[in-house]
N, C-alpha and C positions, 0 to 999 in steps of 0.2 A: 445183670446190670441194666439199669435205665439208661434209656437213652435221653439225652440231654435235649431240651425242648428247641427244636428250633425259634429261631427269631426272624421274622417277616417284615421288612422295611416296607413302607408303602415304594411303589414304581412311583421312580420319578418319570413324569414326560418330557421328554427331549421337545424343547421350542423348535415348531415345523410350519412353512408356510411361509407366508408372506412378512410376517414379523421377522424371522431368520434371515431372511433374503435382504431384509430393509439392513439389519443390523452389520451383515458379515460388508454389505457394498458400503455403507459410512465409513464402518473402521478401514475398508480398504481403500478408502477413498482420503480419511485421515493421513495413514501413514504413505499415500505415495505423495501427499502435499509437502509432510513433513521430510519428505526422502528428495523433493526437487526442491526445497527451499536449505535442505543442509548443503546439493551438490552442487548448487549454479549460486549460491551466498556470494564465494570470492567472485563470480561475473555479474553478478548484481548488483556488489559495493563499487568494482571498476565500473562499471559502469555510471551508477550513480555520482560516483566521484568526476569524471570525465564531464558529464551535464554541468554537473555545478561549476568546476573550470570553466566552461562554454560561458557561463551565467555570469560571474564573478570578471572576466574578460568583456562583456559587453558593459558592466558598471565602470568601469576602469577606464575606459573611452572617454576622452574630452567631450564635457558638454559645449554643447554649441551654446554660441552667443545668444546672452539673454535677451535682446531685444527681438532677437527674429522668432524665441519660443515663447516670448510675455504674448498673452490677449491682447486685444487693443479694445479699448475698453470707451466711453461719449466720451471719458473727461480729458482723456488721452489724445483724440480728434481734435477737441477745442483750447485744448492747452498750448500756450505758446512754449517752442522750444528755443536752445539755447542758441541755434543756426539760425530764428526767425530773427533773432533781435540785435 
């Protein structure tokens, strides 16, 4: 009996060096961003939520009287008012 021809793949080379090294630290670098933005999400929303209360509470405050936040502007200087006359 014959023996059956073998079949010879060409070698694949395995990626070595400095391209490998770039490649494996990205992707590890991917997923541990991806791994602190799944566990700290709900302290990040509380949080964000909490600011915006803060923010939302500072609008919410009475404005102060308009006349002590209007400019005072020439025509405002030479204008008579209602107290002059």
């Amino acid at each position: 009996m014959d023996k059956a021809p073998e079949i010879h793949f060409p070698k694949l080379e395995k990626p070595s060096g400095k391209k490998q090294t770039t490649t494996v630290v990205v992707g590890a670098l991917a997923v541990a961003w991806l791994a602190v933005e799944f566990v700290f999400k709900p302290l990040f929303n509380k949080l964000n939520s909490s600011k915006d209360k803060a923010v939302s509470d500072d609008t919410t405050a009475p404005p102060a009287s308009d006349d002590a936040t209007a400019p005072t502007t020439a025509d405002d200087a030479t204008a008579p008012s209602a107290s002059d006359a």
